[in-house]
N, C-alpha and C positions, 0 to 999 in steps of 0.2 A: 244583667245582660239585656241589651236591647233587643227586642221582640224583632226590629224589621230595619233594613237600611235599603236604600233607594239609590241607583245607579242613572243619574243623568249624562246627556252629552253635549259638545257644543255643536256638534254636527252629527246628521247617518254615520255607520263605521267609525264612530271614534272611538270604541272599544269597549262598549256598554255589553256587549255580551259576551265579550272574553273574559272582562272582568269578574261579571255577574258566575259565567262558570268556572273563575279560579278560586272567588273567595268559595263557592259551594264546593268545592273540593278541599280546600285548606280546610274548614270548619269540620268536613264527617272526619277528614284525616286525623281530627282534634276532637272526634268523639259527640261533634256537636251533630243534633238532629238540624236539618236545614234543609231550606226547597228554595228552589227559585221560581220566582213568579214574573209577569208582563201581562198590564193592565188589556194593553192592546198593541196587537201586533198588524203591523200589512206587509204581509210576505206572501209569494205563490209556494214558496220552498214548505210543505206540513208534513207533519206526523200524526200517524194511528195512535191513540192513546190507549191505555190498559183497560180505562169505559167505555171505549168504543166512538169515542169522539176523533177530532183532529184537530191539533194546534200548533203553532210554529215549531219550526223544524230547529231554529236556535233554543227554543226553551225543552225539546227533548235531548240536544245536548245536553245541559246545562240540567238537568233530571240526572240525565248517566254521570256527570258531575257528583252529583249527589247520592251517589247510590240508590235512585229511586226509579220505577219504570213511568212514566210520559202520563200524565195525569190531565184530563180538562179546566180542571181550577186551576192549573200553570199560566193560564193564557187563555181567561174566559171572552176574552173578545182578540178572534180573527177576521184579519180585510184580507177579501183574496181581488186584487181590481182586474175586471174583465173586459175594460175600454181605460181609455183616462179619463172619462166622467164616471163609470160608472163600477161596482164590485159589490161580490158575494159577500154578506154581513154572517158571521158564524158567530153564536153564541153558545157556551158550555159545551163546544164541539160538535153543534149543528148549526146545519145552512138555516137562518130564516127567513132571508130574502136579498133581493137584489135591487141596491139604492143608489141613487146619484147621490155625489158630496153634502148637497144642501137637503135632501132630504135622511141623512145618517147624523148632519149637525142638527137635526130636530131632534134627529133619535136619541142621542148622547145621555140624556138624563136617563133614560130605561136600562141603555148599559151601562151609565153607572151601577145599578141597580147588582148588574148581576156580578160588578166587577168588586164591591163590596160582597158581595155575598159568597164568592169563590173567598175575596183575601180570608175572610172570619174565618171558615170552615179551615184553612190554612194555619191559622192562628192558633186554633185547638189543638192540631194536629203534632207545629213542629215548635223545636226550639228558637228558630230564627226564619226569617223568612227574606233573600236578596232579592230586591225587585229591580229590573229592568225597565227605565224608561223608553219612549219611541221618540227618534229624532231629537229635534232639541224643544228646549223648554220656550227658547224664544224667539216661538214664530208665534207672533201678535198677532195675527189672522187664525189664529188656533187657541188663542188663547179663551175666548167662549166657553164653558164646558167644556176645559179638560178635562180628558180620563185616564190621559197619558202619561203626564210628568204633574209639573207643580199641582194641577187640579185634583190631584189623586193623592199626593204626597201631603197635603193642605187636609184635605177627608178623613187621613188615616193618621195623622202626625207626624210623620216617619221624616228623619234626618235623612239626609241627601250630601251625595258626593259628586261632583261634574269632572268628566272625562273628558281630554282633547289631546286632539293627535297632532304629535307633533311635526312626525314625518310630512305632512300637507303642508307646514309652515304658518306663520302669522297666530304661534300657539298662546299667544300673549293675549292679543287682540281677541281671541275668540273665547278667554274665559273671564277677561275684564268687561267686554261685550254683554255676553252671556250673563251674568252678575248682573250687571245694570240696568239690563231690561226686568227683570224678575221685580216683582214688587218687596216695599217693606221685609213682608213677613215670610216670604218666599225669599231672601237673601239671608235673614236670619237662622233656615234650616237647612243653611248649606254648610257644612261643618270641613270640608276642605276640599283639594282639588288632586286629581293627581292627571299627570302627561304620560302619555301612551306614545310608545314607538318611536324611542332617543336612541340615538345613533351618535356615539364618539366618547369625548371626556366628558363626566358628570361636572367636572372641574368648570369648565367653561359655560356651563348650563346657571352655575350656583349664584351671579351677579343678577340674574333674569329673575329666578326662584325669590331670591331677596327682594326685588324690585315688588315681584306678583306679591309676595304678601304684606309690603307693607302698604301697596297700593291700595290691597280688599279686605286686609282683616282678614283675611281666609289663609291656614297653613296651608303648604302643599306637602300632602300626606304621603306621595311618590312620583318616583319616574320610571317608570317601565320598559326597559328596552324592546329595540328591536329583537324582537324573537326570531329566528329563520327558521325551517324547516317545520313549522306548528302544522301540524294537520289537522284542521279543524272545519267541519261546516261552514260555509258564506250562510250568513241570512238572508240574502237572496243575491247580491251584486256575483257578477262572472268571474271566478280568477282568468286573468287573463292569459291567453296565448305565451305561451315558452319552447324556447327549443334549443333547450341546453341539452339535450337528451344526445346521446351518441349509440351507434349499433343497433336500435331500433329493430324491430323484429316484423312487425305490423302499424299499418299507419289506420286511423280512426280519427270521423268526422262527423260530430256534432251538429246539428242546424237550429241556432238561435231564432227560434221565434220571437214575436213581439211581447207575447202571454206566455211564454216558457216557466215551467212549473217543475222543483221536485230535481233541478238540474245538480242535485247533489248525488244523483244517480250517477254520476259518471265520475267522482270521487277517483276511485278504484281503477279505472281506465287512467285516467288524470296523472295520478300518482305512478302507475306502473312505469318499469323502468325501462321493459320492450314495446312500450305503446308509444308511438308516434301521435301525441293527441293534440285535437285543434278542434275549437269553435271556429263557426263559419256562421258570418254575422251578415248584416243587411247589405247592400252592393258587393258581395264579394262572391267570389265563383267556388263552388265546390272543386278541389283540388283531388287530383289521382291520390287516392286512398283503397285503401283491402276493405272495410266498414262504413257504412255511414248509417246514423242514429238516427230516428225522428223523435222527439221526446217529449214529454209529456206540454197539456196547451189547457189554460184557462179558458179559452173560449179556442174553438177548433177547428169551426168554421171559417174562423176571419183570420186565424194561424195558415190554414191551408189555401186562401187564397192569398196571404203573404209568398208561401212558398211559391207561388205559382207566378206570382206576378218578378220574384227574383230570378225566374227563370229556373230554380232549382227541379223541379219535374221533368225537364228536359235533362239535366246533368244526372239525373238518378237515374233514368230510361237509360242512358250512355252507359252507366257505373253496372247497371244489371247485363247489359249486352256483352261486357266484357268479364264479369264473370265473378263483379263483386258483390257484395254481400251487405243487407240492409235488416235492420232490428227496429221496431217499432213499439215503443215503450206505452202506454194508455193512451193519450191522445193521439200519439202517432202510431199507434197500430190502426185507431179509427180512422186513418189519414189512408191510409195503405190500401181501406176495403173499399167497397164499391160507393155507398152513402151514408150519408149523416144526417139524420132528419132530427132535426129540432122543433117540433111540431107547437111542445107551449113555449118556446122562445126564452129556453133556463140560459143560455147561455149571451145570447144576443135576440137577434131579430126571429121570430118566429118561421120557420124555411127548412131547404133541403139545399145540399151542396155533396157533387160530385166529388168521390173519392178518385185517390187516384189508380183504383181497379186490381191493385196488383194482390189482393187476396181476396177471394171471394164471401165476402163476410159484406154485411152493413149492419150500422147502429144505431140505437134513437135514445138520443138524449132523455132524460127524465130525470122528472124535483127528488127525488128521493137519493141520496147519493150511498153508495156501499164502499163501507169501511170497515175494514179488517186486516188482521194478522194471517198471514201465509206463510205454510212449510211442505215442501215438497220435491221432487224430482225432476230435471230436464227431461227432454224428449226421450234421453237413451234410456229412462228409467234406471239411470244408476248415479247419476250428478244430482249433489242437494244442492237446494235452493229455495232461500227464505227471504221475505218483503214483508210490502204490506199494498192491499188495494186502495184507492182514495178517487174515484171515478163515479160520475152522474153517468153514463151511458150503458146501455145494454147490451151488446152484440150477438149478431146470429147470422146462419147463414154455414153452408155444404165446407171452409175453409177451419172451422171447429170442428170439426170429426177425425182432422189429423193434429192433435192438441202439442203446442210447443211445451206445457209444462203438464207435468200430473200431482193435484194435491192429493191429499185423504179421500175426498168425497166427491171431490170435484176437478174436471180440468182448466186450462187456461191458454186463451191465446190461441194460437195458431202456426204451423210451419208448410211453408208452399210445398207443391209437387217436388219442385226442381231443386227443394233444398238451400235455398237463396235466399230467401226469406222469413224471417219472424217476426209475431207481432204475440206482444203480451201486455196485459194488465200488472204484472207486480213491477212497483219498484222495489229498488236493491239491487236489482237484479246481479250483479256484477259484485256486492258485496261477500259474499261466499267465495271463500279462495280457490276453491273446488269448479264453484260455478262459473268464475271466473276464468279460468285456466281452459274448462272447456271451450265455453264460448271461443275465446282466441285461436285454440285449433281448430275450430269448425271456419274460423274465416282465414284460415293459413299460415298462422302460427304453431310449428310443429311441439316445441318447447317453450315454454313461458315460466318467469318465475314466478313463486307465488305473493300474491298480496292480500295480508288480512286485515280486512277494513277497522273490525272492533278492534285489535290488538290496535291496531296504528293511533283509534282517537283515544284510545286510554292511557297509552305513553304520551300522548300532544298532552291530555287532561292533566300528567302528575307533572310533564314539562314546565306546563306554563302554571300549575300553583307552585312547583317549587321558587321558577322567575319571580310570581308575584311576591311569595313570601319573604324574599330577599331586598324586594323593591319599594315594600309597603310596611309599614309601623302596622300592625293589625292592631294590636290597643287600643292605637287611636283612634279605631273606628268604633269602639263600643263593646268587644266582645273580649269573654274573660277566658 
């Protein structure tokens, strides 16, 4: 049996982590011990780990795949970017600093370091190990000290499979492409291809297939259809706007930040069948809605004068006069209070920036960040509700002594005088069907059905291995 197989793409989204968590479920389904790994990941989207770290929120899917809980050595190296030059570098699921591009391409040789030293520990542990490349393997400007794809794959010996989607088009081009920029011996470790997201007759696909392999020497191991209804995590990209929804019960409004983080938190909103749901993105006006969300923000300051300069501050003052109702999820609850002082400049520039006053609370960023698993109660002390925290700032301030959640030992958050308002630190929050269900009557939904987050991604998880297993010769990838 082969120890490790390697998931390339020919682009972002070409279905490197769907794949990665169908074969981790094909394999336990098959009695095999397996994990899935990502040398490095850059995503805002993380997850609390069971050590107490945090790593991409695609590879704690892709864990519950596996029947494991969310481990640090999954994804020893996370980029969280907090400008476009610049992002929080996480190593074994801590922050150790904050680097522009060129000075994280010096760094690369020390996380190889540690990126080899999560896989080993890995090694020992399971019977196989899928790894997850980032992006593609041939962007020549990145090819320097890889730790992503071929640079890694090359280190560890590991055979490779290159993934491209078809539904984007020119799926030819992008894995004869792909193929030909790779050197020598990095074309030699590619042992076949398979196309993601076919849509029609396989019949008319099969003159292409023939063509692709006698083009590269490379079989194609499968084709994967269109899947609909997958509910499954984004690694970070937005599902977009839909409004196929009829009957509707409650409408809800998202505000896309530039650094929006963790926007998996609205999953459950998303999906629900009485939710009227919509992002509200950059030039667009907040529309008459029952909710609007402020959600979590890699850097908070420069998110909140985003909001300010799109005029949304003005449209939430409107949306509170009339009588709606605002949730404030970690960065956006620090959006909510009064200040944000970032005094050693963790996030950006060293400073204070005016909140928008509506809870009386303020916070001060600091290097130390708190990560944890949270179980607890809404306000009424009788709604569970479980998350996890993943926040640099502290908060304080006379608006915590009326706490919007209550854990074991501690409270959380905040809920205004007038009822109109909450601001919390967990995400999840909305995952609990219980929790869920509350929340939508607290903003005037009397009846709501229910929606259970975990049930939904463990039906998408046996969905989409049953898809793959039909779609793919497993054999042929090495595994007995």
């Amino acid at each position: 049996m082969s120890n490790s197989i390697m998931i390339q793409g020919t682009t972002s989204d070409a279905g490197k982590t769907t794949l990665v968590a169908a074969l981790c479920r094909i394999l336990k389904n098959c009695g095999i011990s397996v994990v899935p790994f990502k040398p490095q990941n850059m995503a805002l989207n993380s997850a609390v780990t069971v050590d107490g770290g945090e790593i991409g929120r695609a590879q704690a899917l892709q864990a519950q795949a596996a029947g494991l809980l969310p481990h640090t050595d999954m994804n020893p190296i996370l980029i969280k970017p907090t400008s476009d030059t610049k992002a929080q570098i996480i190593i074994h699921g801590k922050a150790v600093s904050d680097m522009d591009a060129a000075v994280y391409h010096d760094y690369k040789t020390r996380a190889m370091s540690a990126v080899l030293e999560s896989y080993r520990r890995l090694q020992n542990q399971y019977d196989v190990i899928v790894v997850e490349g980032a992006g593609s393997p041939a962007e020549i400007n990145l090819r320097d000290r890889d730790i992503a794809n071929m640079g890694f794959a090359e280190a560890v010996d590991c055979p490779v499979i290159i993934i491209a989607d078809i539904d984007r088009g020119g799926v030819f081009a992008h894995l004869v492409g792909t193929l030909d920029l790779l050197s020598a011996s990095e074309q030699q470790r590619v042992i076949g291809f398979v196309i993601n997201r076919f849509r029609g007759d396989i019949n008319l696909l099969q003159p292409g297939l023939d063509w692709l392999e006698q083009k590269t020497g490379k079989p194609v191991l499968g084709v994967i259809p269109y899947i609909h209804g997958l509910v499954l995590e984004a690694e970070d990209a937005l599902e977009k706007n839909v409004s196929a929804k009829t009957h509707t019960k409650i409408r809800v409004a998202v505000l896309v930040f530039p650094r929006i983080s963790n926007h998996n938190d609205f999953d459950a909103l998303r999906l629900h069948s009485d939710v009227d749901f919509m992002w509200v993105g950059p030039e667009q006006s907040i529309p008459p809605v029952d909710l609007i969300i402020l959600p979590g923000s890699k850097n908070v300051r420069a998110d909140l004068q985003f909001l300010r300069t799109q005029g949304w501050d003005k449209a939430i003052a409107k949306h509170l006069r009339y009588g709606g109702k605002i949730i404030g999820i970690c960065g956006g609850m620090q959006m909510l209070g009064e200040v944000i002082y970032d005094p050693l400049g963790v996030e950006d520039v060293a400073g204070e920036t005016a909140g928008l006053g509506y809870l009386h609370l303020s916070t001060e960023l600091t290097r130390e960040k708190i990560l944890r698993h949270q179980n607890g109660y809404l306000w009424d002390s009788v709604t569970p509700v479980k998350g996890y925290e993943i926040h640099c700032g502290v908060s304080f301030g006379a608006a915590l002594l009326n706490p919007a959640i209550y854990f074991d030992d501690v409270t959380d958050g905040a809920l205004s005088d007038d009822g109109q308002i909450m601001g919390t630190y967990l995400h999840g929050l909305f995952d609990l069907p219980e929790a869920c269900a509350m929340l939508l009557n607290w903003c005037g939904a009397e009846t709501v059905a229910r929606i259970d987050m975990e049930q939904l991604r463990e039906q998408a998880l046996d969905k989409l291995a049953a898809c793959v297993l039909e779609s793919i010769d497993i054999e042929r990838l090495g595994f007995k």
